[in-house]
ChimeraX commands (.cxc) that place a marker at each C-alpha (Angstrom):
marker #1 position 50.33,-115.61,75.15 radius 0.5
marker #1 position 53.34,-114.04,73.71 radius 0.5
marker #1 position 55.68,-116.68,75.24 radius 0.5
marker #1 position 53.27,-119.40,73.77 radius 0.5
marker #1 position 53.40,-117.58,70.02 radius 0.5
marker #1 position 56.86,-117.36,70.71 radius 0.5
marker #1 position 57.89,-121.08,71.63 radius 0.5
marker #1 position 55.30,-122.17,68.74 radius 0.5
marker #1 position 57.01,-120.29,66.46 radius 0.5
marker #1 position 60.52,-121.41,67.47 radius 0.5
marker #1 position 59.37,-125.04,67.13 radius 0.5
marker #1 position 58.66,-124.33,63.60 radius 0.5
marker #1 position 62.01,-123.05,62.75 radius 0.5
marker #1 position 64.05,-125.35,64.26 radius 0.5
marker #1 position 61.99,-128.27,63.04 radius 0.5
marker #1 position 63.69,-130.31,61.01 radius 0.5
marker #1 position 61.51,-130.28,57.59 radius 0.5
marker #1 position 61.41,-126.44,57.75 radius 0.5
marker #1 position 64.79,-125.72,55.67 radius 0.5
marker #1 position 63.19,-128.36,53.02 radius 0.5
marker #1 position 60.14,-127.02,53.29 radius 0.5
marker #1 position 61.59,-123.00,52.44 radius 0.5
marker #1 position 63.29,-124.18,49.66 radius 0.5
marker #1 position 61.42,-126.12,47.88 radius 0.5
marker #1 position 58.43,-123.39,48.29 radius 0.5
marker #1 position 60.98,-120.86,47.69 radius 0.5
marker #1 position 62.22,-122.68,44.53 radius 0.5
marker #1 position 58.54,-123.25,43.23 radius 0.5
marker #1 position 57.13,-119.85,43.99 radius 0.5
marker #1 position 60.37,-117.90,42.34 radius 0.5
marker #1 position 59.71,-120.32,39.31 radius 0.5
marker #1 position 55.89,-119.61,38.80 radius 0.5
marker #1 position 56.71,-116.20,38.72 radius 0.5
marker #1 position 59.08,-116.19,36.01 radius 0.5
marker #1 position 57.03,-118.44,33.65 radius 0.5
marker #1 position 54.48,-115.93,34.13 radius 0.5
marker #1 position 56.56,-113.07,33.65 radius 0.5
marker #1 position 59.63,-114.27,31.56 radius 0.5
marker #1 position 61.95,-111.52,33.46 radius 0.5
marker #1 position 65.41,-112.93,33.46 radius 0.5
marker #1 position 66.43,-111.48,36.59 radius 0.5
marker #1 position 63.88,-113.83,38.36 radius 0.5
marker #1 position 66.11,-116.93,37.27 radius 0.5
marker #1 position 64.94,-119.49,39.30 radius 0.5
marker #1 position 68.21,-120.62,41.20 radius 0.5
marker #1 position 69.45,-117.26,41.80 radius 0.5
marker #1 position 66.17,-115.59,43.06 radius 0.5
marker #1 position 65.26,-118.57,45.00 radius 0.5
marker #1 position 68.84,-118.90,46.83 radius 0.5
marker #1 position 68.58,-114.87,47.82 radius 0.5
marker #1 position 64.89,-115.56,48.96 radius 0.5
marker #1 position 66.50,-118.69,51.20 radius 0.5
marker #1 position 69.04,-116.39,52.22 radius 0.5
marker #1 position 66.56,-113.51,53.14 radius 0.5
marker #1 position 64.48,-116.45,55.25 radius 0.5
marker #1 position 67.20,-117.92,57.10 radius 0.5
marker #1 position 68.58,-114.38,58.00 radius 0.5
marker #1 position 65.24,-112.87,59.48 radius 0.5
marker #1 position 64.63,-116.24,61.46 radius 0.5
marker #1 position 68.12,-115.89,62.86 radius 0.5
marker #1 position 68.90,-120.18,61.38 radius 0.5
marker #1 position 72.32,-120.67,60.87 radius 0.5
marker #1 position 74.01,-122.12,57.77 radius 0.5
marker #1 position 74.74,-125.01,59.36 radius 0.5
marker #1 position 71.03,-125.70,60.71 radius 0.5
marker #1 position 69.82,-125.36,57.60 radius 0.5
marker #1 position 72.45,-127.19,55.48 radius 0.5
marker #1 position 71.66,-130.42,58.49 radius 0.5
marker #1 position 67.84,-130.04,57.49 radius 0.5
marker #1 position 68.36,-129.92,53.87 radius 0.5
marker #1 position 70.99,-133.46,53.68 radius 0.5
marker #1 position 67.91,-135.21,52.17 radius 0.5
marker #1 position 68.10,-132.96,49.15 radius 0.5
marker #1 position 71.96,-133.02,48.71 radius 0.5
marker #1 position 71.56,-136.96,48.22 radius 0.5
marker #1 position 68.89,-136.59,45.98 radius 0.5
marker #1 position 71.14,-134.65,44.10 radius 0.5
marker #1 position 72.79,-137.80,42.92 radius 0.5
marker #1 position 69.86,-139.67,41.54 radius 0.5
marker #1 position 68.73,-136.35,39.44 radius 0.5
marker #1 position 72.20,-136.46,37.74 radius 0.5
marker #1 position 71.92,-139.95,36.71 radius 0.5
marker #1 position 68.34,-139.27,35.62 radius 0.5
marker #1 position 70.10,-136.96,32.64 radius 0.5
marker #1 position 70.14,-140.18,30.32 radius 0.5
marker #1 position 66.76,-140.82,30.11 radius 0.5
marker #1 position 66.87,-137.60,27.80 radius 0.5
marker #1 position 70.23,-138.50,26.66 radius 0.5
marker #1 position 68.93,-142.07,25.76 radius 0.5
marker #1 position 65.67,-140.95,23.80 radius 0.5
marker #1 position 67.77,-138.68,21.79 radius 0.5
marker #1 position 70.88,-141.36,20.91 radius 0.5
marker #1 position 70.21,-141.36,17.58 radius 0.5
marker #1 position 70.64,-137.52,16.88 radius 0.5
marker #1 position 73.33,-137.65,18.94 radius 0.5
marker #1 position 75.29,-140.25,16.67 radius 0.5
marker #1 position 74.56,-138.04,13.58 radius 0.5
marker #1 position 76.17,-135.48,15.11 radius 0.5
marker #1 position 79.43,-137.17,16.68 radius 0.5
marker #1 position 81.89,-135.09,15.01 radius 0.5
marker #1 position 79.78,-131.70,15.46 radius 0.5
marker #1 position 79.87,-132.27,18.89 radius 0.5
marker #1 position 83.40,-133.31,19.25 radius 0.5
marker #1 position 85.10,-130.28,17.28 radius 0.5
marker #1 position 82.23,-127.81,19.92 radius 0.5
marker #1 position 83.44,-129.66,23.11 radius 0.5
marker #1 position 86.84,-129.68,21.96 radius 0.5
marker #1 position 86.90,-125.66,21.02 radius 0.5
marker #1 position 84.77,-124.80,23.42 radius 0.5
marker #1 position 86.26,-126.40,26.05 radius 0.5
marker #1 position 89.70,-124.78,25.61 radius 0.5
marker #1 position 88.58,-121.93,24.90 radius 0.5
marker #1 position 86.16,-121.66,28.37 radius 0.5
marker #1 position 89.03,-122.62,29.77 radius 0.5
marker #1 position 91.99,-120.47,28.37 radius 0.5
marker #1 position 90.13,-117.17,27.80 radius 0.5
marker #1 position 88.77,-116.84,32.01 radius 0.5
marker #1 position 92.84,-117.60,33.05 radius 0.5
marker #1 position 94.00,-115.50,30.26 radius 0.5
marker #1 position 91.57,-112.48,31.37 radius 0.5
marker #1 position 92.88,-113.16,34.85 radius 0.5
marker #1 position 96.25,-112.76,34.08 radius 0.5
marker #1 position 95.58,-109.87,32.23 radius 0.5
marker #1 position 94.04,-108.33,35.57 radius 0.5
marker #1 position 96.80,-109.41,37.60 radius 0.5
marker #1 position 95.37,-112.18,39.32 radius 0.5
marker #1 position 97.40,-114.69,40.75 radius 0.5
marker #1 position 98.65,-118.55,40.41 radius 0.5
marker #1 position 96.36,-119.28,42.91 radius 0.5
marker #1 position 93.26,-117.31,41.17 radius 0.5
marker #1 position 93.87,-118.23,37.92 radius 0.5
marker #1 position 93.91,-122.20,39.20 radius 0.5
marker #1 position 90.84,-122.17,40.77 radius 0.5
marker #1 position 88.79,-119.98,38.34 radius 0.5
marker #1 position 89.93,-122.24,35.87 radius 0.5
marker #1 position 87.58,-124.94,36.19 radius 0.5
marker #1 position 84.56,-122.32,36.65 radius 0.5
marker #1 position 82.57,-123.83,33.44 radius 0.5
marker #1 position 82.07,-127.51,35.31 radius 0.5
marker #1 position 79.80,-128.99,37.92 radius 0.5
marker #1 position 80.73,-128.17,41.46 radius 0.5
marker #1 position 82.28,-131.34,42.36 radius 0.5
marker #1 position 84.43,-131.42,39.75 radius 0.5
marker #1 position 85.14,-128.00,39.65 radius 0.5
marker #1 position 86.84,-128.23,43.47 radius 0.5
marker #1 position 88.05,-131.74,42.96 radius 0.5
marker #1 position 90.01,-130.14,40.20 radius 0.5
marker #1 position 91.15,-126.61,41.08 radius 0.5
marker #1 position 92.54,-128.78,44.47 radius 0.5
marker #1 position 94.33,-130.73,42.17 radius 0.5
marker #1 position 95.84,-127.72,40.21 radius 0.5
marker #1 position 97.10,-125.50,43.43 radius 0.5
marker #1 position 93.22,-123.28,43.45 radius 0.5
marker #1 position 91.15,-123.12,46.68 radius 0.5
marker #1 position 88.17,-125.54,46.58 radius 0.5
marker #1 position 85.66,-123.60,48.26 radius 0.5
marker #1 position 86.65,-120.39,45.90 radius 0.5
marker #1 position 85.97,-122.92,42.66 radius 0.5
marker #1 position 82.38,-123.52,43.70 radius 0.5
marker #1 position 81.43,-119.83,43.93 radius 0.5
marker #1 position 82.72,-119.45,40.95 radius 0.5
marker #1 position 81.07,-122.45,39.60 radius 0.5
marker #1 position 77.61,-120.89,41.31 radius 0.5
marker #1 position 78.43,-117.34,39.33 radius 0.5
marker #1 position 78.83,-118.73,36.48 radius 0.5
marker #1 position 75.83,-121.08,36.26 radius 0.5
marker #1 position 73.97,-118.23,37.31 radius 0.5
marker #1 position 75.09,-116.04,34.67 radius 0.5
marker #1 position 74.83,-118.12,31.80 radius 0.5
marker #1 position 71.44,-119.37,32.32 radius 0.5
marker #1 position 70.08,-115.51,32.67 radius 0.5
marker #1 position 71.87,-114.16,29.58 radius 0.5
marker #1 position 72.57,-117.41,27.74 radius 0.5
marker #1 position 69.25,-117.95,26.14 radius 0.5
marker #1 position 68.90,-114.36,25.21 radius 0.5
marker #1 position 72.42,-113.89,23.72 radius 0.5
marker #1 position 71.76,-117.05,21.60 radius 0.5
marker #1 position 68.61,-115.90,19.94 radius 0.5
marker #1 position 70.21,-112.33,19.39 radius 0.5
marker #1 position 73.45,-114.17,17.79 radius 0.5
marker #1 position 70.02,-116.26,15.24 radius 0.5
marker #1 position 71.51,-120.11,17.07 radius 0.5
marker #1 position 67.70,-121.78,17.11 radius 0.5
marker #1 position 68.96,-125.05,16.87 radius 0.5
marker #1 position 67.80,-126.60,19.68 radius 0.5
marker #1 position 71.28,-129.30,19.34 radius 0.5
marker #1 position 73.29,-126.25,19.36 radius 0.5
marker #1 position 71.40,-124.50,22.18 radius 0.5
marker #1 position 71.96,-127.31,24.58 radius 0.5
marker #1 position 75.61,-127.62,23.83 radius 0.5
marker #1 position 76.21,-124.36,24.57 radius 0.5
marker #1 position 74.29,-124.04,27.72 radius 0.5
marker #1 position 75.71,-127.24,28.80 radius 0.5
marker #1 position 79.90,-126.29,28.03 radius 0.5
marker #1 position 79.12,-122.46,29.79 radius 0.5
marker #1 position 76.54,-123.00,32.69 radius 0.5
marker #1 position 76.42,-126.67,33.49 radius 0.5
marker #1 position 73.53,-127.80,35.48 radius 0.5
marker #1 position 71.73,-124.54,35.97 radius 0.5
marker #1 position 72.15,-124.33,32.12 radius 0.5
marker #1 position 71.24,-128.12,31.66 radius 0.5
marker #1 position 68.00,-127.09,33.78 radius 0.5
marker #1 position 67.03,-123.95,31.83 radius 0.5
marker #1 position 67.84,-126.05,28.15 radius 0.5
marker #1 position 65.33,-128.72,29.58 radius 0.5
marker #1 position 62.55,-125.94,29.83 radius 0.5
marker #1 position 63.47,-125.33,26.14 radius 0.5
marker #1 position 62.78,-128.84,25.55 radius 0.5
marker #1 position 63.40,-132.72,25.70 radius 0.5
marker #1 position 66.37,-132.58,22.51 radius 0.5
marker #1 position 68.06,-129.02,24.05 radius 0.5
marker #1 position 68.26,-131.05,27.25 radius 0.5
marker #1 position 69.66,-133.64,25.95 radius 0.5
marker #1 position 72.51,-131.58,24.00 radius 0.5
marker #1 position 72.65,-130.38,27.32 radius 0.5
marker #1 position 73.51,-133.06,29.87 radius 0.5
marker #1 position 75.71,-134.49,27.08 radius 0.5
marker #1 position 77.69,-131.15,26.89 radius 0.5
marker #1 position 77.87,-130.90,30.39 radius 0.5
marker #1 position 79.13,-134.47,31.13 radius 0.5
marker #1 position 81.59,-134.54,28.85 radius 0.5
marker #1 position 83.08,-130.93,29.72 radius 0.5
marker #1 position 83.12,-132.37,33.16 radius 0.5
marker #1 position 85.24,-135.21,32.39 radius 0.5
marker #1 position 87.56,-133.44,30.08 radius 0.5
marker #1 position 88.30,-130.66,32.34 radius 0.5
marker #1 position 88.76,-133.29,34.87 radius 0.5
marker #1 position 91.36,-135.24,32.86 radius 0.5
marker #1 position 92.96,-132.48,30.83 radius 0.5
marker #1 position 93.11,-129.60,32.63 radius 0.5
marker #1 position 95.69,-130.99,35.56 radius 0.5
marker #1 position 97.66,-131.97,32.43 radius 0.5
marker #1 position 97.94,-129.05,30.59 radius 0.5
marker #1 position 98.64,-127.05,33.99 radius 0.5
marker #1 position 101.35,-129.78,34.78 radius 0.5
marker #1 position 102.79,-129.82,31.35 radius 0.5
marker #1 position 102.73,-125.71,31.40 radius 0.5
marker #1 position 104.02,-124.91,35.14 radius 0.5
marker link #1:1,2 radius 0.2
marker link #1:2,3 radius 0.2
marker link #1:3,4 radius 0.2
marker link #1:4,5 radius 0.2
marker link #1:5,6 radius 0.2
marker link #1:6,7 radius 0.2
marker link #1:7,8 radius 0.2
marker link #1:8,9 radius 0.2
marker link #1:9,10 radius 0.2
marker link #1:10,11 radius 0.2
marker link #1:11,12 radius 0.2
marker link #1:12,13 radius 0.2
marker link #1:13,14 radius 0.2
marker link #1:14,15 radius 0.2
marker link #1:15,16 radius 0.2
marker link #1:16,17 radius 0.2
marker link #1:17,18 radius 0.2
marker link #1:18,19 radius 0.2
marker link #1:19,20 radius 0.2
marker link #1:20,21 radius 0.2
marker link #1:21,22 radius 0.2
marker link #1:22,23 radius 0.2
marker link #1:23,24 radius 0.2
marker link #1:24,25 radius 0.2
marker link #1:25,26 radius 0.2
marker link #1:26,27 radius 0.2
marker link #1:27,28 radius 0.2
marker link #1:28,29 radius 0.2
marker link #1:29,30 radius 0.2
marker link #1:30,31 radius 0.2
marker link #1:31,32 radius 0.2
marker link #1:32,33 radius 0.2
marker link #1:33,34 radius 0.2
marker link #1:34,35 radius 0.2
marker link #1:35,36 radius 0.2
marker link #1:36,37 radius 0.2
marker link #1:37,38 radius 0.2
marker link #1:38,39 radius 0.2
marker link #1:39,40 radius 0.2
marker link #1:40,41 radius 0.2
marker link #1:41,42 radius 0.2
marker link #1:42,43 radius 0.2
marker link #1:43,44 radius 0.2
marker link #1:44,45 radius 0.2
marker link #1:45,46 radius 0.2
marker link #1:46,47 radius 0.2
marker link #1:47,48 radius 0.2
marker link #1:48,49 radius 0.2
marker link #1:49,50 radius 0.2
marker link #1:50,51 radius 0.2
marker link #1:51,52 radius 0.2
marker link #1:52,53 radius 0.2
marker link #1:53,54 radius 0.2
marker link #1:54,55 radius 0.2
marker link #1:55,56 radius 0.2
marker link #1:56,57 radius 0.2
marker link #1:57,58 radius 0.2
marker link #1:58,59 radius 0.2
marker link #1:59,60 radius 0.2
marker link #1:60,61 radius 0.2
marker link #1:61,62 radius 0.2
marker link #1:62,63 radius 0.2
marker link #1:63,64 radius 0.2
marker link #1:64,65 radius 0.2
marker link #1:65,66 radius 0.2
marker link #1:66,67 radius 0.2
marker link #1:67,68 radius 0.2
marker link #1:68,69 radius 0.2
marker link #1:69,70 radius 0.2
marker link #1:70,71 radius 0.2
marker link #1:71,72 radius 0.2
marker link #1:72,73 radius 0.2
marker link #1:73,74 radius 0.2
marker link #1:74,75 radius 0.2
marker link #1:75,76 radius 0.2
marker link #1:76,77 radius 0.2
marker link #1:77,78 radius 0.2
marker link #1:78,79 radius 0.2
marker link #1:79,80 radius 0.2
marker link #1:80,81 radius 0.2
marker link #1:81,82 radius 0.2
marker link #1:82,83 radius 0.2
marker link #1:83,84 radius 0.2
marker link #1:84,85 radius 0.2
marker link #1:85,86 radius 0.2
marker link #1:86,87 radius 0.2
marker link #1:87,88 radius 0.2
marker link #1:88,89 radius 0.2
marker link #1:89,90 radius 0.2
marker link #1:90,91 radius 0.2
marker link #1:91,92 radius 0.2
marker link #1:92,93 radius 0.2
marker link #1:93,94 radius 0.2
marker link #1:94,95 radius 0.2
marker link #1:95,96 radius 0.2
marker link #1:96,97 radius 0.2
marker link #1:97,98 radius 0.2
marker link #1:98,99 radius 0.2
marker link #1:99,100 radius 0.2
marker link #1:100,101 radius 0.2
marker link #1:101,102 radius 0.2
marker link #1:102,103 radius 0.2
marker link #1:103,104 radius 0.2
marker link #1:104,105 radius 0.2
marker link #1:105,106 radius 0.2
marker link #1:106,107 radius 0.2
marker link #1:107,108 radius 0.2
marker link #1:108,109 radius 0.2
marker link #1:109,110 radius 0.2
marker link #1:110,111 radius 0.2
marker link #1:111,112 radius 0.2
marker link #1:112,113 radius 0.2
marker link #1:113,114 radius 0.2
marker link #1:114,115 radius 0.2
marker link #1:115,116 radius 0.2
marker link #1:116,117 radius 0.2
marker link #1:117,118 radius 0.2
marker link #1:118,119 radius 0.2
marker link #1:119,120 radius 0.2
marker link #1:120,121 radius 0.2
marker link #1:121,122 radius 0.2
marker link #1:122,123 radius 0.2
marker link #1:123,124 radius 0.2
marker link #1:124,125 radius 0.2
marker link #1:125,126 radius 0.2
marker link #1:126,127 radius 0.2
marker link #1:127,128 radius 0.2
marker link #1:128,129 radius 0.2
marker link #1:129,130 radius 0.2
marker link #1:130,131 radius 0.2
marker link #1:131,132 radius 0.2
marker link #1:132,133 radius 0.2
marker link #1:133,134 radius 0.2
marker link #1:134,135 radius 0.2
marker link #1:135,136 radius 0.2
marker link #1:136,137 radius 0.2
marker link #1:137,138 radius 0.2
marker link #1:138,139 radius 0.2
marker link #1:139,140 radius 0.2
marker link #1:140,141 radius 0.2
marker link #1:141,142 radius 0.2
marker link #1:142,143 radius 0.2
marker link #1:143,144 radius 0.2
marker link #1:144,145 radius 0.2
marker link #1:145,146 radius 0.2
marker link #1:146,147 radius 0.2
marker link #1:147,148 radius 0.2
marker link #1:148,149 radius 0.2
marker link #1:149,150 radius 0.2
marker link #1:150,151 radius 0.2
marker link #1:151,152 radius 0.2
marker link #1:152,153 radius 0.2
marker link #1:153,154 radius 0.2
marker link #1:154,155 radius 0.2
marker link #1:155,156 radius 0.2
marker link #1:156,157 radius 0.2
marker link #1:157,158 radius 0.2
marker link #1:158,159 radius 0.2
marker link #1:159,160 radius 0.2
marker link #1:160,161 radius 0.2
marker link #1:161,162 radius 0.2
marker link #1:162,163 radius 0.2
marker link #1:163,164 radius 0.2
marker link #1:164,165 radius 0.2
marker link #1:165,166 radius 0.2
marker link #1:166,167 radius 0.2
marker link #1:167,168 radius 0.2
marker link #1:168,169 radius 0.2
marker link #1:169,170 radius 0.2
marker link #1:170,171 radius 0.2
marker link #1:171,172 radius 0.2
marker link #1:172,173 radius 0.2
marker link #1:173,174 radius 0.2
marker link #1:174,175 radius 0.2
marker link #1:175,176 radius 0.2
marker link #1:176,177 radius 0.2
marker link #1:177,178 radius 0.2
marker link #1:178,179 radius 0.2
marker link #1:179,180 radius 0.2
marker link #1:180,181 radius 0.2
marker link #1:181,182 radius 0.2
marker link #1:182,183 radius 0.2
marker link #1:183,184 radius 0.2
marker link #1:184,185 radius 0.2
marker link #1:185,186 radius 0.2
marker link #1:186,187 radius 0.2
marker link #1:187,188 radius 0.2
marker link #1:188,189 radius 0.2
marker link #1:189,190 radius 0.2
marker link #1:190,191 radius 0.2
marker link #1:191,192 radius 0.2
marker link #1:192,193 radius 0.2
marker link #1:193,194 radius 0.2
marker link #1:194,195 radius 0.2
marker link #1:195,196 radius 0.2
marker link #1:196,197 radius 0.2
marker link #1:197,198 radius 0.2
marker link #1:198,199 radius 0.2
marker link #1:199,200 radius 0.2
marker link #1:200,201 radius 0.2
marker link #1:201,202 radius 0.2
marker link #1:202,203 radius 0.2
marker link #1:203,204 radius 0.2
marker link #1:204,205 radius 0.2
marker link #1:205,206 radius 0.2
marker link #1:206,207 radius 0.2
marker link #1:207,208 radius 0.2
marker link #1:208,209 radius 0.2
marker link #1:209,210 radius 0.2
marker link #1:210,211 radius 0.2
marker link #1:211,212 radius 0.2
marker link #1:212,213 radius 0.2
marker link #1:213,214 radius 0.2
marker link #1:214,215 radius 0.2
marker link #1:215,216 radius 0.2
marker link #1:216,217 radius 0.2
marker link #1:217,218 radius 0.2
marker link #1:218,219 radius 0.2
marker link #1:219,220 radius 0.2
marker link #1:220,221 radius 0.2
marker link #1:221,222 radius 0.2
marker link #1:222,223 radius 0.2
marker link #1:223,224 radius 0.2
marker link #1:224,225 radius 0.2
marker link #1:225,226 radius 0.2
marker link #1:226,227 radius 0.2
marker link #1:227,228 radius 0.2
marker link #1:228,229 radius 0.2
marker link #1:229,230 radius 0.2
marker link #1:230,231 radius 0.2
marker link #1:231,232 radius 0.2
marker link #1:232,233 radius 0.2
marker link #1:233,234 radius 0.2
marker link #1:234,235 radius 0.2
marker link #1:235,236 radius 0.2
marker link #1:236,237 radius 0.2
marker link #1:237,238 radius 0.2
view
């Protein structure tokens, strides 16, 4: 009976829908709770990927087993970043009211996300290599390795940093922007979007449709001007 529990149970984990299935639930049960209970440390991505984590460890699945069974979401990742201008497009209007706003943010913002993480690596005696791949920590994750590759950082390094950061903002963004009296929901989004990119974008679309918005636009755009920019400045600099 044991050996028949045991080979049941073995087909489960190795079935290919079971790191789909753990994730999603994982995502969706970590997410209930903190609607209910509003407690910041329950963040949805972060909880959820150290629940994963827990799962994967205590059913002995590899990272590699797991990353095969979940290729299905990685490719949907696509089509729910080019779903961001449905928001963006019902909102168009506002947005072109607020063109030069939202240039002079992403513009100041941007440099200064950018400048004040190398310059605060310097300062702790971090090296070339650090401070090049921590500098694109405020972008999307392809970006962000395309980039610090580019620059002379380690790729891999750039999306942890990338994950960190996300992870961060979205936990003591929303908090730190009601203690600081921002309410607009325009200037919400932007700054979730510039700081924590898509786990921001995610927690300013719980906000609402217009923070979301601001959101996705901030985070596009800081995405293509740290991609163009930033190998510029370093090349004009070095």
């Amino acid at each position: 009976m044991n050996l028949e529990w045991q080979g049941a149970w073995e087909s489960v984990i190795h079935h290919p829908l079971f790191g789909i299935g753990i994730t999603l639930g994982a995502y969706q049960l970590v997410l209930a709770a903190y609607e209910k209970t509003r407690w910041i440390f329950l963040q949805p991505v972060l909880a959820s990927m150290l629940l994963v984590i827990g799962v994967l460890v205590s059913c002995g699945l590899s990272y590699v087993e797991y990353r095969k069974s979940t290729e299905i979401l990685s490719i949907l990742l696509g089509p729910a970043t080019v779903a961001l201008a449905v928001p963006l497009y019902l909102n168009l209007r506002r947005i072109r009211q607020l063109f030069w706003p939202i240039f002079t943010t992403l513009v100041i913002g941007g440099v200064l996300a950018t400048g004040l993480v190398v310059l605060l690596g310097w300062w702790f005696g971090a090296g070339h290599m650090m401070l090049m791949t921590l500098a694109p920590k405020s972008v999307t994750s392809p970006i962000a390795m395309l980039v610090a590759e580019q620059i002379g950082g380690v790729a891999p390094l750039a999306a942890v940093f990338v994950l960190i950061t996300g992870v961060i903002g979205a936990i003591v963004g929303p908090g730190l922007l009601r203690l600081l009296g921002v309410h607009s929901p325009e200037a919400r989004g932007m700054a979730l979007g510039m700081t924590a990119h898509a786990v921001g974008t995610s927690v300013a679309l719980q906000e609402g449709e217009e923070c979301g918005a601001f959101a996705a636009l901030a985070m596009s755009l800081m995405g293509v001007g740290t991609a163009v920019f930033l190998p510029l400045a370093v090349t004009l600099v070095v």
